[in-house]
C-alpha positions as CSV (number, residue, x, y, z in Angstrom):
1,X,117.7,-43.4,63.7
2,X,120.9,-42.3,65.4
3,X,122.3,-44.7,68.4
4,X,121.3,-41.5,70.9
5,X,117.4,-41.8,70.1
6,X,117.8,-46.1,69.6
7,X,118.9,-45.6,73.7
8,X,115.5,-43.7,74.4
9,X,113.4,-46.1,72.2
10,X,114.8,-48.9,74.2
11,X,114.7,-47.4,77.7
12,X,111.1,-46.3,76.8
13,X,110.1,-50.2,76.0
14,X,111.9,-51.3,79.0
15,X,109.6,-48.9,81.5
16,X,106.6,-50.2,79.5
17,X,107.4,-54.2,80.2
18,X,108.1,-53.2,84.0
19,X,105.5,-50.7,85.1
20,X,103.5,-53.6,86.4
21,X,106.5,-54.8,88.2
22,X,107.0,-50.8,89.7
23,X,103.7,-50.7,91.2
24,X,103.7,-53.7,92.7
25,X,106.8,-52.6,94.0
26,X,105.4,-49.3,94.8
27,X,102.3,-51.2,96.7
28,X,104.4,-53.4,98.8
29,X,106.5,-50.0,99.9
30,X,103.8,-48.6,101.3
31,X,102.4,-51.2,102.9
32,X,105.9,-51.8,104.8
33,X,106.3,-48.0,105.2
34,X,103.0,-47.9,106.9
35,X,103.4,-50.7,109.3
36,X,106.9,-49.1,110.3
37,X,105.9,-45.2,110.9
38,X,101.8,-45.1,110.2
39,X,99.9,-42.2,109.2
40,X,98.5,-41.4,105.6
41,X,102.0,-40.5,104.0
42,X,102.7,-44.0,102.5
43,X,99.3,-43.5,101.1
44,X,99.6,-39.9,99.8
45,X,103.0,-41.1,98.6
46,X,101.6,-44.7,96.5
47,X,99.5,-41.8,94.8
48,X,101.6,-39.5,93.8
49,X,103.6,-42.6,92.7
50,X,100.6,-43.8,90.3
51,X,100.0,-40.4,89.2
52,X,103.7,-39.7,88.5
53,X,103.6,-43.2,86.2
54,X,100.8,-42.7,84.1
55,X,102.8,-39.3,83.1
56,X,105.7,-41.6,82.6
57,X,103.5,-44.0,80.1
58,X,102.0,-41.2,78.0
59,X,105.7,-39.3,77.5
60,X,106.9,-42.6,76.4
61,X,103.7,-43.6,74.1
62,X,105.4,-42.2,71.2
63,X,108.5,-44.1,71.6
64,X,106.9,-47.6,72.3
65,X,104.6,-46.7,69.2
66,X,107.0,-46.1,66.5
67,X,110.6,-47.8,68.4
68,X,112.5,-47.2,65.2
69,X,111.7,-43.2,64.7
70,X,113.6,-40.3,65.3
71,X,113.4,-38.5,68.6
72,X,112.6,-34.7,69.2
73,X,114.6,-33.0,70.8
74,X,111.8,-31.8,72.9
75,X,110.5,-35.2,73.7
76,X,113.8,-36.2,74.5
77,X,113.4,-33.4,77.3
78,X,110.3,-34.6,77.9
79,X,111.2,-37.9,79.4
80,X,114.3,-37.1,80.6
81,X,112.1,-34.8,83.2
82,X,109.5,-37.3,83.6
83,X,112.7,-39.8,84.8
84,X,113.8,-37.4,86.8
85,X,110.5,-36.7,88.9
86,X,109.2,-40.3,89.3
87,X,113.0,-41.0,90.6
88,X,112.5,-38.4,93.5
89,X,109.0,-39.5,93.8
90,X,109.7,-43.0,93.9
91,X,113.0,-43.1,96.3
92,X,111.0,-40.2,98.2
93,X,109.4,-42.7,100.7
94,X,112.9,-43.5,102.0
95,X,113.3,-40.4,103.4
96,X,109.9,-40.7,105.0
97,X,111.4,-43.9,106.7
98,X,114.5,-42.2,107.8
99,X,113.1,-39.2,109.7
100,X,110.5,-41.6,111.0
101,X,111.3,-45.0,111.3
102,X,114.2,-45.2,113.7
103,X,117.0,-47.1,113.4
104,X,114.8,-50.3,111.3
105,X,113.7,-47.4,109.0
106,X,117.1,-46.1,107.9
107,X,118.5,-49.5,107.6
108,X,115.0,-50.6,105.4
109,X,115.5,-47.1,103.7
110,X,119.1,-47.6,102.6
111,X,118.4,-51.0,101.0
112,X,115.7,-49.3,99.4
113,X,118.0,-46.8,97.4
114,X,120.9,-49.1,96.7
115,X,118.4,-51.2,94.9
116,X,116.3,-48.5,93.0
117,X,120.4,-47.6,92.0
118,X,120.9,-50.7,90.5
119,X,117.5,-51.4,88.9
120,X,118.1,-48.3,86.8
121,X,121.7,-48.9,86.3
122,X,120.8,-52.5,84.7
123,X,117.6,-51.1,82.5
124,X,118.7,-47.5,81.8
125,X,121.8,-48.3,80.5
126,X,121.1,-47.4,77.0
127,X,121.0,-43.5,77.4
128,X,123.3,-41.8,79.0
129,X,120.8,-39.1,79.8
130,X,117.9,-41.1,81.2
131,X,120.8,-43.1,83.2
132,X,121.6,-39.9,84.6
133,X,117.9,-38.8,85.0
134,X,117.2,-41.9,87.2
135,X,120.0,-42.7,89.3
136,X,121.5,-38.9,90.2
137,X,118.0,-37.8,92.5
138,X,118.8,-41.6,93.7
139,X,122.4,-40.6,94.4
140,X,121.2,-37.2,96.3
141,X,118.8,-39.3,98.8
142,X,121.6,-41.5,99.8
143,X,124.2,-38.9,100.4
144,X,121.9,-36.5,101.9
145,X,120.6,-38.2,104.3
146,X,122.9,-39.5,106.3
147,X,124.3,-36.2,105.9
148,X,121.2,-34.2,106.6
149,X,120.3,-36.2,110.0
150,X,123.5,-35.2,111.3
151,X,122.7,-31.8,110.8
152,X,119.1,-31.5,111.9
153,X,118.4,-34.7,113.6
154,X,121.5,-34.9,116.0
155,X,122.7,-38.2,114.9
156,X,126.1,-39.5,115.9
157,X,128.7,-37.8,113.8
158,X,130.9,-41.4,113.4
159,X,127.6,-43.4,112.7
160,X,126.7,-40.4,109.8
161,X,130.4,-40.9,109.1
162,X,130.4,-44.6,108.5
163,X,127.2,-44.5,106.6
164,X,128.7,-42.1,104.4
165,X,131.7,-43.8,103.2
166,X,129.4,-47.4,103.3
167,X,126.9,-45.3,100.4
168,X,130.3,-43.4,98.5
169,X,131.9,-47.0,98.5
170,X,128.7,-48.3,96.9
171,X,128.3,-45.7,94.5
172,X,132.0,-46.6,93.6
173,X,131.3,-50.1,92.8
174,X,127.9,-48.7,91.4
175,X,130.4,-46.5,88.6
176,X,132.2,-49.7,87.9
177,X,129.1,-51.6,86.8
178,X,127.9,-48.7,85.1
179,X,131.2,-48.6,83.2
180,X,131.7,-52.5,82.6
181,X,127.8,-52.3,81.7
182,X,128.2,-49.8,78.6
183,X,131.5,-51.4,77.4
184,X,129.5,-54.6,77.3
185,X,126.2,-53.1,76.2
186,X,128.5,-51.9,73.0
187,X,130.3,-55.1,72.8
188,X,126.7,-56.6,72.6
189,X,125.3,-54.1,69.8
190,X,128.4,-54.0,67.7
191,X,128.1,-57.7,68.2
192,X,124.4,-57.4,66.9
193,X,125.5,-55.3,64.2
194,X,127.6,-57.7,62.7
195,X,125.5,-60.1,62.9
196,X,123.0,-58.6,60.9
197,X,125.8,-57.9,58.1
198,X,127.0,-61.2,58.5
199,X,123.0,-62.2,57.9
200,X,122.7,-59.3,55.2
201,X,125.7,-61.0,53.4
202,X,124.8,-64.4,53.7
203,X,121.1,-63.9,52.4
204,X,123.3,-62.3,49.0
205,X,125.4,-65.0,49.0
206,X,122.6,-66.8,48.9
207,X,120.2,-65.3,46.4
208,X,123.7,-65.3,44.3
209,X,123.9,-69.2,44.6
210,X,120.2,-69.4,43.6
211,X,120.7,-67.1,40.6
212,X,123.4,-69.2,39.4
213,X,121.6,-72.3,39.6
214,X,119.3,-71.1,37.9
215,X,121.3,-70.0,35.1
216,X,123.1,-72.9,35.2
217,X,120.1,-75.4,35.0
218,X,119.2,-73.4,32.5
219,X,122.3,-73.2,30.4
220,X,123.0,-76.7,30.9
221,X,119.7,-78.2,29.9
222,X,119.6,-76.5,26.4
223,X,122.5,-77.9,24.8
224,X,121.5,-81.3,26.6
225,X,118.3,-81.0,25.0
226,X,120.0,-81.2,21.7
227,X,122.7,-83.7,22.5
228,X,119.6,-86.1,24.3
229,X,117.1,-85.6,21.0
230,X,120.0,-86.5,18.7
231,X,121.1,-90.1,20.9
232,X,117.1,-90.6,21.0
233,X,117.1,-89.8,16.9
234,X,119.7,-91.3,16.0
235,X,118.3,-94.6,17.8
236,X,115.6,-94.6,15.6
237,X,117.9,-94.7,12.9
238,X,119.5,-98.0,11.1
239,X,122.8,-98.0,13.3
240,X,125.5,-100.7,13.3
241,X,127.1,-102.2,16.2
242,X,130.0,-99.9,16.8
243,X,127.4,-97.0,16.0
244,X,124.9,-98.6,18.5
245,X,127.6,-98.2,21.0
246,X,128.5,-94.7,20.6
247,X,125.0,-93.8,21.2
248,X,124.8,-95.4,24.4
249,X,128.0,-94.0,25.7
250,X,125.9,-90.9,24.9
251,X,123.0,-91.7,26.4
252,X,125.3,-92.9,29.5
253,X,127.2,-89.3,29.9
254,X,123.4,-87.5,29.6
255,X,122.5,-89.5,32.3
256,X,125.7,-88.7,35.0
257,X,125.6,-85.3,33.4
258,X,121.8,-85.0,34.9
259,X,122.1,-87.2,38.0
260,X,125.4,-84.3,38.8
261,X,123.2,-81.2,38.0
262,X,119.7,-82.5,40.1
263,X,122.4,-83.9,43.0
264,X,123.5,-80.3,43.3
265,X,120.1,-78.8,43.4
266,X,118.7,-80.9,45.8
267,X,121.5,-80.5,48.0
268,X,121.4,-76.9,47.4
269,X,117.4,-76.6,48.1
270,X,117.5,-78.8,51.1
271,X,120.4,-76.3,52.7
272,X,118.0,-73.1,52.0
273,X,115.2,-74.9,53.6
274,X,113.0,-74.9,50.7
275,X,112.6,-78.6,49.7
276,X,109.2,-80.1,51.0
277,X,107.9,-83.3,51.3
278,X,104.1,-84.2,50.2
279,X,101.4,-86.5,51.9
280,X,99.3,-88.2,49.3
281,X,97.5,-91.5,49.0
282,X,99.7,-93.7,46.5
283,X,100.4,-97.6,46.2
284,X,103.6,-97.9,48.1
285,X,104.4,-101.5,47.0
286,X,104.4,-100.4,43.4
287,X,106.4,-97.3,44.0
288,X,109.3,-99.7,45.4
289,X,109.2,-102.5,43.0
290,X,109.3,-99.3,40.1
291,X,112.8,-98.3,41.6
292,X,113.4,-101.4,41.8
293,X,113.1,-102.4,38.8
294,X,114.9,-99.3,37.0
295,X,118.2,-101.5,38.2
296,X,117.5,-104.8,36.9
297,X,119.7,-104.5,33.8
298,X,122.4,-102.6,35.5
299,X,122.7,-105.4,37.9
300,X,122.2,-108.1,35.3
301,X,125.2,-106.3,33.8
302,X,127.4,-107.1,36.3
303,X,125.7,-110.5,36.9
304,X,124.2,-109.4,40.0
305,X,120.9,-111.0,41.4
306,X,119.1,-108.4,42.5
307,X,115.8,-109.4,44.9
308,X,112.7,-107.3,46.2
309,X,110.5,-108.9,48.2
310,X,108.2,-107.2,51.3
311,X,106.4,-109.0,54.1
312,X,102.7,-109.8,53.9
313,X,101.7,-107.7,56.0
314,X,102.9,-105.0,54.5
315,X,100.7,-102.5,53.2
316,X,99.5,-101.8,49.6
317,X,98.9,-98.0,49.8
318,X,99.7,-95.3,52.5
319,X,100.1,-91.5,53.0
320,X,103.4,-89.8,52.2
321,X,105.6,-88.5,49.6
322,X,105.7,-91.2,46.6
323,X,108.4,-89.2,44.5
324,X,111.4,-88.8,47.4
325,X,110.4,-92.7,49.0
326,X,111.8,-93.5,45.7
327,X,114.5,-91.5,45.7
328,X,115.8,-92.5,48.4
329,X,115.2,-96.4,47.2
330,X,116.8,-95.6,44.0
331,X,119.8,-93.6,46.1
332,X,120.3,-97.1,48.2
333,X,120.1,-99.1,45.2
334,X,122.7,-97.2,43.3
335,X,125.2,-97.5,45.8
336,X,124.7,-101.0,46.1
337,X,125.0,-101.5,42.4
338,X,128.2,-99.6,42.2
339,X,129.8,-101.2,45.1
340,X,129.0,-104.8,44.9
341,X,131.2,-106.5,42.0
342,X,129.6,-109.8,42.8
343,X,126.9,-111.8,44.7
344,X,123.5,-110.3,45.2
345,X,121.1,-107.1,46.5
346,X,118.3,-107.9,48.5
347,X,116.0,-105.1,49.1
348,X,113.3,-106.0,51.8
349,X,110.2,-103.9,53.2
350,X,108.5,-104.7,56.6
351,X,106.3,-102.8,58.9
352,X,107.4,-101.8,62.8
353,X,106.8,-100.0,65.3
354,X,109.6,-97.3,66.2
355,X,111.1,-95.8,69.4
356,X,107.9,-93.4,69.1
357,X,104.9,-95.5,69.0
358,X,104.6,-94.7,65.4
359,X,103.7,-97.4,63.0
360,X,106.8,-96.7,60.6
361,X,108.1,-98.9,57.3
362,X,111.6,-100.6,57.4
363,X,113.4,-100.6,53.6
364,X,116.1,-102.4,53.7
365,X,119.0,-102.8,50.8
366,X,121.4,-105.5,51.7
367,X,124.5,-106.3,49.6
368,X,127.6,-108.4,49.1
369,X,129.5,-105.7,48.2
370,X,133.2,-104.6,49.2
371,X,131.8,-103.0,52.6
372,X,132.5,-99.4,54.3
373,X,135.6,-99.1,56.9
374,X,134.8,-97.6,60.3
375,X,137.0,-94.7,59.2
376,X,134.6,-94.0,56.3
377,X,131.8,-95.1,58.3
378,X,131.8,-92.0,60.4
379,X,131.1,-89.6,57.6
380,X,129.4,-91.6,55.4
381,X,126.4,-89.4,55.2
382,X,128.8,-85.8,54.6
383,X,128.0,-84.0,51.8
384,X,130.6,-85.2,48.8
385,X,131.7,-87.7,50.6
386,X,133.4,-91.2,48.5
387,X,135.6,-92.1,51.5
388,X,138.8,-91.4,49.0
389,X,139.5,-90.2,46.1
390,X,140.5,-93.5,44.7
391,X,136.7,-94.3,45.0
392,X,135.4,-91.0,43.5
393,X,137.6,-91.7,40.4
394,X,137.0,-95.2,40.2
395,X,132.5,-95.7,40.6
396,X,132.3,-92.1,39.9
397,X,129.3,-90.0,41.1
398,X,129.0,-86.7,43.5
399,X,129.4,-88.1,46.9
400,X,125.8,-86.3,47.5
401,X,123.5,-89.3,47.2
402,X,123.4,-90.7,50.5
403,X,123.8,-87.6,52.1
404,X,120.8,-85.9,50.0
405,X,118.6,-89.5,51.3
406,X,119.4,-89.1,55.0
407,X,118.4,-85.6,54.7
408,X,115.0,-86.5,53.0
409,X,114.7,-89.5,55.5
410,X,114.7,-86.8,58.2
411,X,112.1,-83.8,56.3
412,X,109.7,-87.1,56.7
413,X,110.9,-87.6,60.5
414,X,112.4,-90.8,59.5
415,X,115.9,-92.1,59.2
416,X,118.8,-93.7,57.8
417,X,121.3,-95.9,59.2
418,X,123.9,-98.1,58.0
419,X,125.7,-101.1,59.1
420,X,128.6,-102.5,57.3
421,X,131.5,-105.0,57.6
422,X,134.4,-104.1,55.4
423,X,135.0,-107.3,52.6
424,X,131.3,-108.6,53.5
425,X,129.0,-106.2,52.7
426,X,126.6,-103.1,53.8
427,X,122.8,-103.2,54.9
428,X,121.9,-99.4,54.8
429,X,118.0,-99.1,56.9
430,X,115.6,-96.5,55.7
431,X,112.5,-95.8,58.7
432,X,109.8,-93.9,57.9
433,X,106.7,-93.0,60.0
434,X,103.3,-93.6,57.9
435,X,99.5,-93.4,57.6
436,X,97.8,-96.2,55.8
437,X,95.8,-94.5,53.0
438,X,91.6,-94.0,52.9
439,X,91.7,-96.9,50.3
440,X,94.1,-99.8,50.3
441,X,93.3,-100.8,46.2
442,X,96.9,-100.0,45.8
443,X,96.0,-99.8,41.5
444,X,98.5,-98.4,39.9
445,X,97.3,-95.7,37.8
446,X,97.5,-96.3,34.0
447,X,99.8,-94.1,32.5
448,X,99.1,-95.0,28.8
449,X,97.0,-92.9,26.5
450,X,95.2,-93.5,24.0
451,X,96.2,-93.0,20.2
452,X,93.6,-92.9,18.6
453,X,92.9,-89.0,18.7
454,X,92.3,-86.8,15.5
455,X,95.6,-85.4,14.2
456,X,96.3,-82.4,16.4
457,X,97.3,-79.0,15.4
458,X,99.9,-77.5,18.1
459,X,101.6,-73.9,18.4
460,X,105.4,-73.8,19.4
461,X,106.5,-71.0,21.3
462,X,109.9,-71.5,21.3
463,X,113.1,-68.8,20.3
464,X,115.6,-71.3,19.6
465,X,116.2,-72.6,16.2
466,X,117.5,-76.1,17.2
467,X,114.8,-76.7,20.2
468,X,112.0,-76.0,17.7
469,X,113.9,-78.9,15.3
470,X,113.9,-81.4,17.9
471,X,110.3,-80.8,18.9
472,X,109.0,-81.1,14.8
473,X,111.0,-84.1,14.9
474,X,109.7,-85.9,18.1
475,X,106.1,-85.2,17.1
476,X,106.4,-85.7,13.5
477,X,105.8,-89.5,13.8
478,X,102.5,-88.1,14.9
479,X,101.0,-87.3,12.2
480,X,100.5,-83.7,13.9
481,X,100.7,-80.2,12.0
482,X,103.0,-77.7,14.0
483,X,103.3,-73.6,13.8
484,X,106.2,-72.3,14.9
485,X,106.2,-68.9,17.1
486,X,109.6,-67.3,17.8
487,X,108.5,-65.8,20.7
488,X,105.4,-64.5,23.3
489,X,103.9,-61.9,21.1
490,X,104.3,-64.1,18.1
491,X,102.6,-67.0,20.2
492,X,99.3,-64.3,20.9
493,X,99.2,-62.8,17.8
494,X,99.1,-66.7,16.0
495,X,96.8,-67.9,18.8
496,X,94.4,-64.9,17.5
497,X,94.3,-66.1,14.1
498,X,93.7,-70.0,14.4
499,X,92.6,-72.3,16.7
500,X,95.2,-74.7,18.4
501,X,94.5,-77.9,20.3
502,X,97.9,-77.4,22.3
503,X,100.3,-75.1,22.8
504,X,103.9,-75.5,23.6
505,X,105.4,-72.6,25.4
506,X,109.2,-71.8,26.6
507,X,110.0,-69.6,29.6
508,X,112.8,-67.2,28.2
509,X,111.7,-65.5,24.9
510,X,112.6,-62.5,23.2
511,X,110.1,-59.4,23.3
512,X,107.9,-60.8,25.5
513,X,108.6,-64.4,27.5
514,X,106.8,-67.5,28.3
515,X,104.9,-66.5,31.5
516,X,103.5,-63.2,30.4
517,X,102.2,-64.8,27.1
518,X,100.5,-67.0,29.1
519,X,99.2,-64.9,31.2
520,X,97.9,-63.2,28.4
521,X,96.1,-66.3,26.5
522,X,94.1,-67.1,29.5
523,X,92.8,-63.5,30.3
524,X,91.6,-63.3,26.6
525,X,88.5,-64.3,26.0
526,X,87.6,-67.7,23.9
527,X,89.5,-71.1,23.5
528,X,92.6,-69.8,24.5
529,X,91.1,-69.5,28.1
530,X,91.0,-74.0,28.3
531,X,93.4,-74.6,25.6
532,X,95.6,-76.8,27.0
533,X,99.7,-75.1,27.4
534,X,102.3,-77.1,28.7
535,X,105.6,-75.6,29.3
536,X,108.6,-76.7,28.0
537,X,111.7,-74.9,29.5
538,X,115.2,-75.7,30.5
539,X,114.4,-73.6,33.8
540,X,113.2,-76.3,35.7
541,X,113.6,-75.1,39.4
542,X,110.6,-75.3,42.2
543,X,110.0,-71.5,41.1
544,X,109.9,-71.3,37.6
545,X,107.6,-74.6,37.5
546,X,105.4,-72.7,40.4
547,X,105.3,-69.5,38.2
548,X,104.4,-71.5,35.2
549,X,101.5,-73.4,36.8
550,X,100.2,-69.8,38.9
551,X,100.2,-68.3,35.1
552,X,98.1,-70.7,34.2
553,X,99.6,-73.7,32.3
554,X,98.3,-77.6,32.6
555,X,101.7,-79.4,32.9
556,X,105.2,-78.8,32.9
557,X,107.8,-80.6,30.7
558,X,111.6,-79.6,31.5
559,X,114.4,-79.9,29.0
560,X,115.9,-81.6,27.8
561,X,113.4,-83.5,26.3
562,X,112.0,-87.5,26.4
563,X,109.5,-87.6,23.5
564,X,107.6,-90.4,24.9
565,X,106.6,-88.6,27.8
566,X,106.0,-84.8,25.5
567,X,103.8,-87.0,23.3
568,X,102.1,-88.9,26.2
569,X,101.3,-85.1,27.8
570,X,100.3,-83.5,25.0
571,X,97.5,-86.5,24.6
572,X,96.8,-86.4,28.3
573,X,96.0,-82.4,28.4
574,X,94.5,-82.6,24.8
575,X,91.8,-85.4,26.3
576,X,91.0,-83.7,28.9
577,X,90.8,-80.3,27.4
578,X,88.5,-82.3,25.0
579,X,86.5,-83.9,27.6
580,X,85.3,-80.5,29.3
581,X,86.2,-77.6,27.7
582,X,83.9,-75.5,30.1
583,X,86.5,-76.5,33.6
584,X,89.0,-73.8,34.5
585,X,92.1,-74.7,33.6
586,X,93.3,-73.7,37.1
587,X,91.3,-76.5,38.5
588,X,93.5,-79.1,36.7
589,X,94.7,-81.8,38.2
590,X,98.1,-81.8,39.0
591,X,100.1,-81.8,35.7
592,X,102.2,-84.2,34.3
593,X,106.5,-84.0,34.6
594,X,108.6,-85.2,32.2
595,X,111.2,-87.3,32.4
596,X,114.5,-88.7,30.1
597,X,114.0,-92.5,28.6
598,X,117.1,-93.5,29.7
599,X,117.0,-92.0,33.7
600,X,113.8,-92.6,35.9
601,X,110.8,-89.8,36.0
602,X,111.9,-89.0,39.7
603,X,115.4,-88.0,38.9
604,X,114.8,-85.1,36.5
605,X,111.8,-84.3,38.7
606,X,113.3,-84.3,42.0
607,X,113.3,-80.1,42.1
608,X,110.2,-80.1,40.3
609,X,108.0,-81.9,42.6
């Protein structure tokens, strides 16, 4: 739509929104005009007024209908006429109060004009031709008059006069608005316009960031699958010391390489707006001692004593978000590892109430360490942030992990604080607003499964030659047989043949990939319908996990691989499959996600979850 027909759109929605306001207007005119000269003309007139805006409305349906259509050039006509008429009608009853009502109805009748002038100036503005429509019959009324009651109605020539130049003055000033008002309507538009490139752009830019990820996670994940399954095989191995050694340095570079790449997305998924925060029922007491505990050798490396201990009345279970409560924990605890050389870490959890009534839980993590200067204080919580480079070099990390835990403090309308003296030490707060949960047996769930199973016979969907190694490896201590399927329409057409009791499916195959085939195996009819299928991709963003589970699959295992927790899957979806073989797969409970031996289940999960 061209700017000419965007000015009629607009003028045409602006009429709508004010035709109340008109006929009130329109109401109260006649109600003054008949008080000042009586008879039935302000009455005649207020119809003619109504009349003459019910035309107005219908001219203008189209417009207010479809806003962002072109305009005929005979409905542009159209309303221009239809302006034109209900302007004379309109201003019309100030000539009445002219010729009629003395010297109070010609003052009454000027004001009326001047305003009608600048109403229309203010919300015609957008088309030069409607402007014109409105405000030229306007224009005639207030020169005429004056000019006309000389003539016919033997007023003073120097009172005609003075009211003359007072209307061409305001007309004047009237030109300048106009003028000031179309240089800033365009200002305003091209202002508008800019914005929504500017918006246009950033929403690419965006997308572009998320495709990257996303090839990045993916691209990264593979070749740390391999390097992860051969630390973890070669463990199993007969190693010597030095050996023994080079394995963990392994092990130790998988784990920063991960802790970088799930940083980065977190931070990157928090900034779009997309990371969310769950409310579920779960022992709160065990989550924290669990994080906890994930330090203990760490800090017993560096001869640390490292303490948890929460007050008793503090509760067992409560609603909230178990996965980023330990996040954050294991965020806290991190630092103070990495920061404290000697002494102690005391992590504490009490109950309070905060500034908003709420009942809220107070984490504290309180350590000895080499404390934060009020220089570094101040921006603490930035994104990649080590107050100097020294540091970064030095503990190493992102710089993201305090900034990423505020950030989750706040999606759960908590907070984070920290006090700190430099040489002593840092406490850093965590507050969080909770619900105690429907039950307060705060059991932890038992996460072990049972062995004892029949050997299980388990299709492979997988394209790449050295994924597919590491996965008959990890299960071979099993005892379990394996088939091997390059790709999606390999997977169907071996699923058709024999029965499995799992399935392992990848999300980027040849020919056909992981989602479609699974698609596939659940819309044919028989076993492959409940058969459990557990995904096990290197594309483990919130999307590609929520396509996964929408397709149809029972858990989701993201590369690279721990083979405790692939094993301990398999067995859970293979039980349950077993168990009730008739229940839709969609009405699973919600699956299991992996995690690495060596780094906690919330870290490779945290853009899972």
């Amino acid at each position: 739509m061209d700017k000419h027909a965007a000015g009629f759109a607009e003028v045409g929605l602006n009429r709508a929104k004010e035709l109340k306001t008109r006929l009130a207007v329109a109401v109260f005119l006649s109600l003054a005009c008949y008080f000042i000269v009586g008879g039935v003309e302000p009455v005649i007139w207020l119809a003619v007024v109504i009349v003459g805006q019910a035309l107005d409305w219908f001219i203008f349906k189209p417009l207010r209908m479809n806003p962002d259509g072109d305009v005929l050039l005979g409905r542009q006509i159209a309303c221009v006429l239809i302006v034109t008429l209900n302007a004379f009608i309109y201003t019309s009853i100030a000539a009445l109060l002219w010729a009629k009502g003395g010297e109070a109805g010609r003052i009454f009748a000027t004001l009326i004009i001047c305003g009608a002038l600048l109403h229309s100036t203010l919300h015609a503005a957008r088309s030069t031709a409607l402007l014109a429509a409105s405000t030229v019959p306007m224009c005639l009324y207030l020169i005429g008059l004056p000019i006309t009651s000389w003539l016919y109605f033997q007023m003073e020539p120097a009172t005609s006069t003075v009211i003359l130049i007072g209307a061409l003055v305001y007309l004047g000033h009237l030109a300048i608005i106009i003028r000031r008002s179309y240089e800033s309507t365009d200002l305003l538009v091209r202002a508008n316009e800019e914005a929504q490139d500017q918006k246009k752009r950033a929403e690419s830019a965006s997308q572009t960031k998320s495709d990257f990820l996303a090839t990045v996670t993916h691209e990264i994940r593979t070749p740390m699958n391999a390097v992860m399954a051969s630390a973890i095989l070669l463990r199993r191995t007969k190693l010597t010391k030095a050996q023994s050694e080079h394995v963990d340095m392994l092990n130790d570079a998988v784990d920063t390489l991960l802790a970088l790449l799930n940083d980065v997305l977190d931070m990157s998924k928090i900034e779009a707006g997309k990371m969310t925060v769950e409310r579920v029922d779960f022992p709160v007491i065990d989550e924290l001692q669990a994080a906890v505990r994930i330090w203990d050798p760490r800090a017993s490396d560096k001869n640390l004593v490292l303490r948890f201990e929460a007050a008793p009345d503090f509760p067992s279970a409560i609603k909230g978000d178990p996965l980023r409560i330990r996040q954050i924990l294991f965020n806290l605890i991190s630092n103070a590892v990495k920061f404290t050389e000697t002494g102690s870490i005391d992590v504490s959890a009490r109950t309070c109430i905060d500034a908003r009534g709420r009942r809220a839980m107070v984490l504290e993590v309180a350590d000895t360490g080499c404390g934060i200067s009020p220089a570094i204080l101040s921006r603490l919580f930035a994104e990649f942030e080590q107050g100097n480079q020294m540091i970064a070099r030095k503990k190493g990390g992102t710089g993201l992990g305090l900034a990423i835990s505020r950030r989750l403090a706040e999606l759960m309308d908590g907070s984070l604080d920290v006090r700190s003296i430099e040489g002593e030490g840092s406490i850093f707060t965590v507050t969080l607003p909770y619900e105690l949960a429907e039950s307060q047996d705060a059991l932890a769930e038992d996460e072990d499964v049972e062995l004892d199973v029949r050997p299980l016979r388990i299709l492979v969907a997988e394209d790449h030659p050295t994924n597919q190694k590491i996965v008959s490896l990890f299960l071979s201590t099993m005892g379990w047989s394996l088939a091997m399927a390059n790709d999606g329409v390999e997977a169907l057409e071996m699923a058709a043949l024999e029965e499995f009791d799992a399935i392992l499916m990848d999300m980027q195959m040849p020919n056909m990939d992981g989602l479609e085939a699974t698609r596939r195996l659940r819309a044919t009819p028989g076993y492959t319908q409940h058969v459990p299928i557990i995904a096990l991709t290197a594309n483990a963003m919130d999307h590609h996990r929520a396509a996964f589970m929408e397709a149809g699959a029972d858990a989701f295992v993201p590369k690279p691989l721990d083979p405790s927790v692939l094993i301990q899957t398999i067995l859970t979806c293979a039980k349950a499959s077993m168990a009730d073989v008739t229940s839709p797969v969609t009405q699973a409970s919600e699956p299991a996600i992996a995690s690495n031996l060596s780094v906690p289940a919330w870290q490779l999960d945290q853009n899972l979850a």
